[in-house]
C-alpha positions in Angstrom: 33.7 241.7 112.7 34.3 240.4 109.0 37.4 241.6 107.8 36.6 243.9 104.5 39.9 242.4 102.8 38.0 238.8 102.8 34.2 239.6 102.3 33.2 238.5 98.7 33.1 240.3 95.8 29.9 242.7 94.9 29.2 244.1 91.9 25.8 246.0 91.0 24.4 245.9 87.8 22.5 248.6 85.8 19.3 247.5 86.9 20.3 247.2 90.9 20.7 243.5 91.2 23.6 242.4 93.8 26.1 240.0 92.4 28.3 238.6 94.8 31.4 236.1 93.8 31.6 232.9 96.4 34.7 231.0 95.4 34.7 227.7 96.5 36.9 224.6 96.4 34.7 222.3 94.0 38.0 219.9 94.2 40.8 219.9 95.6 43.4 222.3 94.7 40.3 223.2 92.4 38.1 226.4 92.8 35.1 227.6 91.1 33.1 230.1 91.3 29.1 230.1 93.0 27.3 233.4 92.1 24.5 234.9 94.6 22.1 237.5 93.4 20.0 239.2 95.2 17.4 242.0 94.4 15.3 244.4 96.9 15.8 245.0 100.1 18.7 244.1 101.8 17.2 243.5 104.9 14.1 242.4 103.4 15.5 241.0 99.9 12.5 240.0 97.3 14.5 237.6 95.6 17.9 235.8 96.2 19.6 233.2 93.6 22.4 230.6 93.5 23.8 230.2 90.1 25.7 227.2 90.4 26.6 225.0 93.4 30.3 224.2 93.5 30.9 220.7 94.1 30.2 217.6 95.8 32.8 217.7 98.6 32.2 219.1 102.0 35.4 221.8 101.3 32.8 223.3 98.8 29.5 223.2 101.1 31.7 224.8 103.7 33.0 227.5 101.7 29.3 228.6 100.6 28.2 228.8 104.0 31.2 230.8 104.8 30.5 233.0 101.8 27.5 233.4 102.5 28.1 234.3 106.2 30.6 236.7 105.0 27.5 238.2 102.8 25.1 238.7 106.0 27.9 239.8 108.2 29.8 242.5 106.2 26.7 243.8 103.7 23.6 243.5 105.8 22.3 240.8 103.5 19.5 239.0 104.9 20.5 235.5 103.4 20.8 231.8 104.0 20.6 228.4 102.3 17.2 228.1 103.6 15.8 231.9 102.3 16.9 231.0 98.4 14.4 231.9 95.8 16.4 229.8 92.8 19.1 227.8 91.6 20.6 227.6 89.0 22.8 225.2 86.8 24.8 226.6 83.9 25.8 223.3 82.9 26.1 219.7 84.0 29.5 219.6 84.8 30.7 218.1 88.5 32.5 221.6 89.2 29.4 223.6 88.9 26.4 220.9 89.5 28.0 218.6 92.3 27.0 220.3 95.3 23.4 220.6 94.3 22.5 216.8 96.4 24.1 218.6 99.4 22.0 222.0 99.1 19.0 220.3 99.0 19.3 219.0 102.6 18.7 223.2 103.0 16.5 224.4 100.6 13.7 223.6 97.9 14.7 226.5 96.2 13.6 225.1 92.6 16.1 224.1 90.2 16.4 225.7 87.0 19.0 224.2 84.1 19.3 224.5 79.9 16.7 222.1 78.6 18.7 219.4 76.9 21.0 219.5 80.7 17.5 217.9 82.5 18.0 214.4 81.8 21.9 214.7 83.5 20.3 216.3 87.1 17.4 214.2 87.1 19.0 210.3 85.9 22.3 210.5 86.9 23.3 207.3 84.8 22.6 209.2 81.4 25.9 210.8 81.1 26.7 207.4 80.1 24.2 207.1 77.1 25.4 210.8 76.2 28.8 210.1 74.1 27.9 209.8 70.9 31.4 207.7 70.9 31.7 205.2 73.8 35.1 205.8 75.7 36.3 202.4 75.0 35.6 203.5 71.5 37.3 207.2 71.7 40.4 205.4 73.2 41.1 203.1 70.2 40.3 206.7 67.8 42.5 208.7 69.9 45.6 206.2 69.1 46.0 205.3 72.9 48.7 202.8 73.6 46.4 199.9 74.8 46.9 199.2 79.0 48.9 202.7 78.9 47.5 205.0 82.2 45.9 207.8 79.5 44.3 204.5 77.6 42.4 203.8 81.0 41.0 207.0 81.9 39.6 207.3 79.1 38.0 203.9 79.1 36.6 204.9 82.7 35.4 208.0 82.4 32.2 206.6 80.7 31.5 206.0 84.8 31.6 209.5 85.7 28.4 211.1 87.3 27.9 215.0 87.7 25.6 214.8 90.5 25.6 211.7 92.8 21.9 211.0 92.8 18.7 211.9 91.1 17.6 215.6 91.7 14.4 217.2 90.2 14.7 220.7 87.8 11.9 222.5 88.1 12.2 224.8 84.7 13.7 223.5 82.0 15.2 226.8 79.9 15.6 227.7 76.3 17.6 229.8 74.5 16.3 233.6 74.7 14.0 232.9 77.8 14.1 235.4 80.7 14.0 233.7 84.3 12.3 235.1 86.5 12.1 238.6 84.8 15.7 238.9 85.4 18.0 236.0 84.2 18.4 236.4 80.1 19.3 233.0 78.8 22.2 232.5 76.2 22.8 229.0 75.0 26.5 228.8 74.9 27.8 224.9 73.7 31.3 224.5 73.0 32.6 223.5 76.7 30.0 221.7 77.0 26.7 221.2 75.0 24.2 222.1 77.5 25.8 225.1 78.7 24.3 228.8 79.5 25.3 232.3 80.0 23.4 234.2 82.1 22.7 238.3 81.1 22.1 240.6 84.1 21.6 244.3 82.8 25.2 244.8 81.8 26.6 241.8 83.3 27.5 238.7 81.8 27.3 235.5 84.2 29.5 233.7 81.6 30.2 230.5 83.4 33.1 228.7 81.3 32.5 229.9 78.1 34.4 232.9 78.7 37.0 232.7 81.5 39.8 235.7 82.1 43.2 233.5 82.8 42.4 230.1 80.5 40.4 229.0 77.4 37.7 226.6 78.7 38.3 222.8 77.9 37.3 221.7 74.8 36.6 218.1 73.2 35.6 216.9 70.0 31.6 217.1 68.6 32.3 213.5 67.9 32.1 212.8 71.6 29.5 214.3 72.8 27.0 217.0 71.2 27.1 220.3 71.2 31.5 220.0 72.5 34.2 221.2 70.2 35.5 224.2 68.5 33.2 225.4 66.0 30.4 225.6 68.4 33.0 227.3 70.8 33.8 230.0 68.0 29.8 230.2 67.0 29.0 230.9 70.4 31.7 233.5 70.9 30.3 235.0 68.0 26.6 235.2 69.6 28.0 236.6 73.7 30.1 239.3 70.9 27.2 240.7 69.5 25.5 241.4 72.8 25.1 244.8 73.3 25.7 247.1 76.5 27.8 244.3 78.7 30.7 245.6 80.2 31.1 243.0 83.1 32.1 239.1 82.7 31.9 236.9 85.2 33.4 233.5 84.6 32.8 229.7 86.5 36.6 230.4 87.6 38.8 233.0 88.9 37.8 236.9 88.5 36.2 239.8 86.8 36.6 240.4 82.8 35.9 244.3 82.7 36.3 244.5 79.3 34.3 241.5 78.0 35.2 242.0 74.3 39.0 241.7 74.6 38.7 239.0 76.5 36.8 236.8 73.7 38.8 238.9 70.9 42.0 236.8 72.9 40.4 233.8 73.5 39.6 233.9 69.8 43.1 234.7 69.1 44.2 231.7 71.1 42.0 229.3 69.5 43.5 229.8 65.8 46.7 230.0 66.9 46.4 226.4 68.7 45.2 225.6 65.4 48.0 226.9 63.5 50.0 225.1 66.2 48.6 221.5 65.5 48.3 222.4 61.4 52.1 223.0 62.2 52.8 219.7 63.9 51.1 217.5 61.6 54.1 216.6 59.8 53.2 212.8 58.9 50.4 210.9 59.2 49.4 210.5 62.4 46.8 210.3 65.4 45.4 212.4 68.1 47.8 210.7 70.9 50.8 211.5 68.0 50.0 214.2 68.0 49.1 215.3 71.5 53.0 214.7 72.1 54.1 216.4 69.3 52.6 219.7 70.5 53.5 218.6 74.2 56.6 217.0 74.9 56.4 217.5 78.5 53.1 216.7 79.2 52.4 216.5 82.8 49.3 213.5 83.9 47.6 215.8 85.6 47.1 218.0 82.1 47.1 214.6 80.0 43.3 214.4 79.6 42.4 218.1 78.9 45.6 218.1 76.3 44.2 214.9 74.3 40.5 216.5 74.4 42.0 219.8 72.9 44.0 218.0 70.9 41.4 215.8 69.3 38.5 218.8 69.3 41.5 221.0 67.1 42.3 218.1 64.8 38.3 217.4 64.4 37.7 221.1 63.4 40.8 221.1 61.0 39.3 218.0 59.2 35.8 219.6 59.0 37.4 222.7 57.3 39.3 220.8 54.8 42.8 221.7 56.1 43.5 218.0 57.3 42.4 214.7 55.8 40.9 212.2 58.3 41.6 208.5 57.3 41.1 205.3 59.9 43.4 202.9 60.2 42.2 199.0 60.6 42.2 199.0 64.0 39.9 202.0 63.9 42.5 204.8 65.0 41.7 208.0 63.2 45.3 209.3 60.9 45.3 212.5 59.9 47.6 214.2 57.6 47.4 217.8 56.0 45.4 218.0 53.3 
Protein backbone atom coordinates (compact mmCIF):
# COMPACT_ATOMS: atom_id res chain seq x y z
CA UNK A 1 0.00 0.00 0.00
CA UNK A 2 1.51 3.53 -1.11
CA UNK A 3 1.68 5.64 1.69
CA UNK A 4 -0.66 8.88 0.87
CA UNK A 5 2.08 11.21 2.77
CA UNK A 6 4.58 10.15 -0.32
CA UNK A 7 2.33 9.73 -3.42
CA UNK A 8 3.07 12.78 -5.83
CA UNK A 9 1.40 15.77 -6.08
CA UNK A 10 -2.01 16.05 -8.31
CA UNK A 11 -3.46 18.94 -9.31
CA UNK A 12 -6.52 19.20 -11.79
CA UNK A 13 -6.99 21.91 -14.07
CA UNK A 14 -10.19 23.65 -15.31
CA UNK A 15 -10.40 21.60 -18.18
CA UNK A 16 -9.87 18.04 -16.27
CA UNK A 17 -6.30 17.28 -17.14
CA UNK A 18 -4.19 15.43 -14.28
CA UNK A 19 -0.97 17.09 -13.40
CA UNK A 20 1.14 15.22 -11.28
CA UNK A 21 4.63 16.63 -9.78
CA UNK A 22 7.62 13.73 -10.02
CA UNK A 23 10.62 15.23 -8.36
CA UNK A 24 13.57 13.68 -9.22
CA UNK A 25 17.34 13.96 -8.53
CA UNK A 26 18.61 15.32 -11.93
CA UNK A 27 22.11 15.70 -9.95
CA UNK A 28 23.25 15.07 -7.05
CA UNK A 29 22.06 16.98 -4.15
CA UNK A 30 20.05 18.45 -7.20
CA UNK A 31 16.24 18.01 -7.80
CA UNK A 32 13.96 18.92 -10.50
CA UNK A 33 10.93 18.57 -11.26
CA UNK A 34 9.27 15.91 -14.33
CA UNK A 35 5.50 16.77 -14.86
CA UNK A 36 3.01 13.85 -16.06
CA UNK A 37 -0.32 14.78 -17.52
CA UNK A 38 -2.74 12.75 -18.18
CA UNK A 39 -6.31 13.19 -19.67
CA UNK A 40 -9.48 10.57 -19.86
CA UNK A 41 -9.91 7.76 -18.22
CA UNK A 42 -7.94 6.77 -15.56
CA UNK A 43 -8.08 3.35 -16.18
CA UNK A 44 -8.26 3.81 -19.69
CA UNK A 45 -6.37 7.33 -20.09
CA UNK A 46 -6.56 8.81 -23.82
CA UNK A 47 -3.51 10.60 -23.51
CA UNK A 48 -0.48 10.75 -21.04
CA UNK A 49 2.55 13.24 -21.26
CA UNK A 50 6.15 13.79 -19.82
CA UNK A 51 7.12 17.29 -19.76
CA UNK A 52 10.61 17.12 -19.11
CA UNK A 53 12.93 14.15 -18.28
CA UNK A 54 15.13 14.87 -15.30
CA UNK A 55 18.56 13.96 -15.90
CA UNK A 56 21.07 11.76 -17.19
CA UNK A 57 21.90 9.75 -13.99
CA UNK A 58 20.35 6.57 -12.94
CA UNK A 59 19.14 8.52 -9.38
CA UNK A 60 16.81 10.38 -11.79
CA UNK A 61 15.51 7.33 -14.05
CA UNK A 62 14.91 5.66 -10.76
CA UNK A 63 12.96 8.29 -9.25
CA UNK A 64 10.52 8.48 -12.41
CA UNK A 65 9.76 5.01 -12.26
CA UNK A 66 9.17 5.28 -8.61
CA UNK A 67 6.93 8.30 -9.31
CA UNK A 68 5.39 6.94 -11.60
CA UNK A 69 4.69 3.64 -9.60
CA UNK A 70 3.50 5.77 -6.91
CA UNK A 71 0.99 7.26 -9.72
CA UNK A 72 -0.61 3.68 -10.66
CA UNK A 73 -0.51 2.51 -7.18
CA UNK A 74 -2.13 5.32 -5.09
CA UNK A 75 -4.52 7.04 -8.07
CA UNK A 76 -5.53 4.18 -10.28
CA UNK A 77 -3.49 5.62 -13.08
CA UNK A 78 -3.03 3.30 -15.86
CA UNK A 79 0.63 4.52 -16.76
CA UNK A 80 4.07 3.53 -17.59
CA UNK A 81 7.22 4.58 -19.58
CA UNK A 82 6.04 2.33 -22.30
CA UNK A 83 1.99 3.74 -22.49
CA UNK A 84 3.38 7.66 -23.00
CA UNK A 85 1.68 9.58 -25.67
CA UNK A 86 4.50 12.70 -25.55
CA UNK A 87 7.41 14.26 -24.30
CA UNK A 88 8.22 17.12 -23.88
CA UNK A 89 11.39 19.49 -23.45
CA UNK A 90 10.95 22.97 -22.12
CA UNK A 91 14.39 23.74 -22.73
CA UNK A 92 17.83 22.27 -23.46
CA UNK A 93 19.27 22.36 -20.27
CA UNK A 94 21.02 18.93 -18.73
CA UNK A 95 18.56 19.24 -15.60
CA UNK A 96 15.47 18.98 -17.71
CA UNK A 97 16.70 17.25 -21.08
CA UNK A 98 19.36 14.68 -19.76
CA UNK A 99 17.32 11.73 -19.12
CA UNK A 100 15.66 11.84 -22.51
CA UNK A 101 18.74 9.06 -24.00
CA UNK A 102 17.61 6.86 -21.06
CA UNK A 103 13.68 7.04 -21.73
CA UNK A 104 14.01 6.07 -25.02
CA UNK A 105 15.22 2.55 -24.11
CA UNK A 106 11.14 2.64 -22.93
CA UNK A 107 9.25 4.49 -25.22
CA UNK A 108 8.93 6.25 -28.80
CA UNK A 109 6.69 8.54 -27.31
CA UNK A 110 7.67 11.45 -29.90
CA UNK A 111 9.64 14.31 -28.76
CA UNK A 112 8.43 17.70 -28.86
CA UNK A 113 10.83 20.84 -28.03
CA UNK A 114 10.83 25.01 -28.92
CA UNK A 115 11.97 25.24 -32.48
CA UNK A 116 15.36 27.03 -32.23
CA UNK A 117 16.06 24.00 -29.02
CA UNK A 118 16.09 21.12 -32.17
CA UNK A 119 19.49 21.42 -33.20
CA UNK A 120 20.77 20.91 -29.25
CA UNK A 121 18.53 17.30 -28.90
CA UNK A 122 19.33 16.22 -32.26
CA UNK A 123 23.54 17.18 -32.66
CA UNK A 124 24.62 17.18 -29.41
CA UNK A 125 28.07 18.93 -30.33
CA UNK A 126 26.09 22.28 -31.28
CA UNK A 127 26.01 23.67 -27.90
CA UNK A 128 29.48 24.36 -28.75
CA UNK A 129 28.79 26.48 -31.91
CA UNK A 130 25.90 28.22 -29.82
CA UNK A 131 27.95 31.02 -27.65
CA UNK A 132 27.91 33.79 -29.58
CA UNK A 133 31.28 34.43 -27.27
CA UNK A 134 33.62 31.38 -27.04
CA UNK A 135 34.38 30.50 -23.28
CA UNK A 136 37.96 30.99 -23.72
CA UNK A 137 36.83 34.33 -24.97
CA UNK A 138 34.09 35.10 -22.03
CA UNK A 139 36.92 34.26 -19.51
CA UNK A 140 39.43 36.96 -20.64
CA UNK A 141 35.81 39.53 -20.76
CA UNK A 142 34.81 38.48 -17.44
CA UNK A 143 38.35 39.65 -15.89
CA UNK A 144 39.25 36.01 -14.79
CA UNK A 145 42.64 35.68 -13.15
CA UNK A 146 44.32 33.55 -15.87
CA UNK A 147 45.01 29.51 -14.43
CA UNK A 148 42.68 30.64 -11.36
CA UNK A 149 39.96 27.51 -10.75
CA UNK A 150 36.80 30.06 -11.92
CA UNK A 151 39.19 30.98 -15.17
CA UNK A 152 39.00 27.08 -16.05
CA UNK A 153 35.50 26.31 -15.78
CA UNK A 154 34.72 28.66 -17.76
CA UNK A 155 37.19 27.80 -20.48
CA UNK A 156 35.64 24.16 -20.18
CA UNK A 157 32.27 24.53 -20.17
CA UNK A 158 32.31 25.11 -24.03
CA UNK A 159 32.51 20.95 -23.69
CA UNK A 160 29.28 20.58 -21.97
CA UNK A 161 26.54 18.45 -23.70
CA UNK A 162 22.78 18.54 -22.58
CA UNK A 163 21.98 15.19 -23.83
CA UNK A 164 24.77 12.52 -24.31
CA UNK A 165 23.87 11.45 -27.75
CA UNK A 166 21.81 12.39 -30.81
CA UNK A 167 17.97 12.06 -30.19
CA UNK A 168 15.30 12.83 -32.86
CA UNK A 169 12.27 15.75 -31.97
CA UNK A 170 9.41 14.94 -33.70
CA UNK A 171 7.59 18.59 -33.57
CA UNK A 172 9.42 21.41 -33.55
CA UNK A 173 7.04 24.30 -31.65
CA UNK A 174 6.47 27.90 -32.04
CA UNK A 175 5.45 30.47 -29.99
CA UNK A 176 1.41 30.45 -29.68
CA UNK A 177 1.08 26.80 -31.04
CA UNK A 178 -1.28 24.48 -29.10
CA UNK A 179 0.20 20.77 -28.78
CA UNK A 180 -1.82 18.37 -29.06
CA UNK A 181 -5.14 20.40 -28.47
CA UNK A 182 -3.93 20.85 -24.97
CA UNK A 183 -0.36 22.18 -24.40
CA UNK A 184 -0.43 26.30 -25.17
CA UNK A 185 3.05 27.27 -26.05
CA UNK A 186 4.73 30.44 -24.41
CA UNK A 187 8.24 31.23 -25.62
CA UNK A 188 9.90 32.33 -22.50
CA UNK A 189 14.05 33.27 -23.19
CA UNK A 190 15.84 34.78 -20.40
CA UNK A 191 17.11 31.50 -18.52
CA UNK A 192 17.73 30.19 -21.40
CA UNK A 193 16.87 31.16 -25.12
CA UNK A 194 15.05 28.28 -26.27
CA UNK A 195 12.92 27.93 -23.27
CA UNK A 196 8.88 27.36 -23.01
CA UNK A 197 6.05 27.65 -20.73
CA UNK A 198 3.48 25.39 -20.96
CA UNK A 199 -0.55 26.74 -20.39
CA UNK A 200 -2.88 24.04 -19.16
CA UNK A 201 -6.46 25.67 -18.54
CA UNK A 202 -5.53 27.63 -15.56
CA UNK A 203 -2.21 26.20 -15.05
CA UNK A 204 1.03 27.44 -15.79
CA UNK A 205 3.82 24.63 -16.44
CA UNK A 206 6.46 27.39 -15.97
CA UNK A 207 9.59 25.46 -16.05
CA UNK A 208 12.48 27.95 -14.79
CA UNK A 209 11.17 31.03 -15.85
CA UNK A 210 9.19 31.36 -12.89
CA UNK A 211 10.36 29.28 -9.83
CA UNK A 212 8.74 29.90 -6.03
CA UNK A 213 12.01 29.89 -3.69
CA UNK A 214 14.87 31.35 -6.34
CA UNK A 215 15.23 33.63 -9.42
CA UNK A 216 16.31 31.36 -12.30
CA UNK A 217 20.01 31.70 -13.46
CA UNK A 218 20.73 34.24 -15.65
CA UNK A 219 23.76 35.03 -18.11
CA UNK A 220 24.53 37.72 -20.40
CA UNK A 221 22.79 38.03 -24.20
CA UNK A 222 26.37 38.29 -25.18
CA UNK A 223 26.87 34.66 -24.51
CA UNK A 224 24.43 33.02 -25.86
CA UNK A 225 21.01 34.32 -27.54
CA UNK A 226 17.98 34.76 -26.21
CA UNK A 227 20.01 34.70 -22.11
CA UNK A 228 20.00 37.70 -19.95
CA UNK A 229 17.92 40.10 -18.16
CA UNK A 230 15.93 42.08 -20.55
CA UNK A 231 14.55 39.06 -22.19
CA UNK A 232 13.99 37.68 -18.57
CA UNK A 233 11.83 40.95 -17.67
CA UNK A 234 10.17 40.89 -21.40
CA UNK A 235 9.08 37.55 -20.79
CA UNK A 236 7.80 38.15 -17.31
CA UNK A 237 5.87 40.76 -18.83
CA UNK A 238 4.25 38.27 -21.54
CA UNK A 239 3.39 34.96 -18.58
CA UNK A 240 1.79 38.58 -16.57
CA UNK A 241 -0.61 39.30 -19.02
CA UNK A 242 -1.97 35.82 -19.21
CA UNK A 243 -5.34 35.72 -18.16
CA UNK A 244 -7.19 33.18 -15.83
CA UNK A 245 -3.96 31.27 -14.41
CA UNK A 246 -4.00 30.77 -10.90
CA UNK A 247 -1.54 27.71 -10.63
CA UNK A 248 2.43 27.77 -11.35
CA UNK A 249 4.33 25.09 -11.61
CA UNK A 250 8.11 25.58 -11.73
CA UNK A 251 11.31 22.99 -13.14
CA UNK A 252 12.14 23.07 -9.25
CA UNK A 253 10.56 22.84 -5.92
CA UNK A 254 6.61 23.46 -5.39
CA UNK A 255 3.39 25.11 -6.29
CA UNK A 256 3.11 29.10 -6.88
CA UNK A 257 -0.75 29.58 -6.12
CA UNK A 258 -0.70 32.92 -6.65
CA UNK A 259 1.31 33.20 -9.89
CA UNK A 260 1.24 37.03 -10.03
CA UNK A 261 3.07 37.76 -6.80
CA UNK A 262 5.35 35.45 -7.48
CA UNK A 263 6.69 37.35 -10.82
CA UNK A 264 5.63 40.80 -9.07
CA UNK A 265 8.80 39.40 -6.47
CA UNK A 266 10.87 38.01 -8.82
CA UNK A 267 10.54 41.36 -10.56
CA UNK A 268 11.22 43.09 -7.43
CA UNK A 269 14.36 41.00 -6.96
CA UNK A 270 15.71 41.61 -10.29
CA UNK A 271 16.01 45.60 -9.91
CA UNK A 272 17.06 45.47 -6.68
CA UNK A 273 20.18 43.13 -7.68
CA UNK A 274 20.55 45.88 -10.10
CA UNK A 275 20.56 48.60 -7.72
CA UNK A 276 22.89 46.32 -5.77
CA UNK A 277 25.63 46.05 -8.60
CA UNK A 278 24.84 50.05 -9.73
CA UNK A 279 25.76 50.37 -5.93
CA UNK A 280 29.05 48.45 -6.11
CA UNK A 281 30.40 49.85 -9.06
CA UNK A 282 32.53 52.27 -7.33
CA UNK A 283 35.60 52.31 -9.80
CA UNK A 284 36.23 51.05 -12.84
CA UNK A 285 36.18 47.67 -12.92
CA UNK A 286 35.18 44.07 -14.37
CA UNK A 287 32.66 41.45 -14.05
CA UNK A 288 35.12 39.14 -11.77
CA UNK A 289 35.64 42.86 -9.69
CA UNK A 290 32.82 43.01 -9.37
CA UNK A 291 31.41 39.60 -8.68
CA UNK A 292 33.49 39.91 -5.33
CA UNK A 293 32.42 43.18 -4.53
CA UNK A 294 28.72 42.10 -4.27
CA UNK A 295 30.02 38.69 -2.76
CA UNK A 296 32.70 38.63 -0.44
CA UNK A 297 32.07 35.17 0.62
CA UNK A 298 31.52 33.47 -2.38
CA UNK A 299 31.30 29.89 -2.01
CA UNK A 300 32.75 27.60 -5.48
CA UNK A 301 29.93 25.80 -5.57
CA UNK A 302 27.86 29.37 -6.27
CA UNK A 303 30.96 30.85 -8.13
CA UNK A 304 29.69 30.17 -11.68
CA UNK A 305 25.98 31.18 -11.34
CA UNK A 306 27.30 34.47 -9.25
CA UNK A 307 29.69 35.62 -12.27
CA UNK A 308 26.77 34.69 -14.97
CA UNK A 309 24.38 37.02 -12.85
CA UNK A 310 26.90 39.17 -12.34
CA UNK A 311 27.89 39.78 -15.90
CA UNK A 312 24.01 39.43 -17.39
CA UNK A 313 23.25 42.58 -14.58
CA UNK A 314 26.25 44.62 -15.60
CA UNK A 315 25.32 43.80 -19.49
CA UNK A 316 21.77 45.17 -18.96
CA UNK A 317 23.05 48.22 -16.93
CA UNK A 318 25.29 49.08 -20.00
CA UNK A 319 22.44 48.67 -22.48
CA UNK A 320 20.31 51.07 -20.39
CA UNK A 321 22.86 53.72 -20.27
CA UNK A 322 23.37 53.55 -16.47
CA UNK A 323 27.03 52.07 -16.89
CA UNK A 324 29.68 52.73 -19.52
CA UNK A 325 31.33 49.56 -21.02
CA UNK A 326 34.97 50.20 -22.08
CA UNK A 327 37.63 47.13 -22.97
CA UNK A 328 40.73 47.11 -21.73
CA UNK A 329 43.86 45.83 -24.11
CA UNK A 330 43.74 42.64 -23.13
CA UNK A 331 40.07 42.48 -24.01
CA UNK A 332 38.51 42.56 -20.33
CA UNK A 333 35.34 44.52 -20.37
CA UNK A 334 35.65 47.86 -17.42
CA UNK A 335 32.71 49.23 -16.49
CA UNK A 336 32.12 52.26 -14.59
CA UNK A 337 28.82 54.30 -13.91
CA UNK A 338 27.92 56.36 -16.36
Amino acid sequence: MTDVASLPALYVTSGGTRVYTLPVRAFPNFRANVYLLMRGDPHTPAYAALVDTGGAGPDSLGDLQAGLAAVRDGYGEAVSLETLSRIVITHPHPDHLGGLSALREYTDAPVAAFHSAVPFIEQPGRVRAAWLTQPDAQAVWLGLPPGSELDGRIRRRGSNLSVPRALPVATPLHDGEVLDDLLHVIHTPGHEGNQICLRVDDVLLSADHLLPLNSPPLMPARFLPGSGVAAFLASLDRVEALDGVTLALGGHDGPMRDPLARIYALRTRTHEKLDGLLAACTQLMTVHDLLLALHPRLRPIQAVLLLDQTAALAEYLAGTGDLSETVREDGAGLFTRA
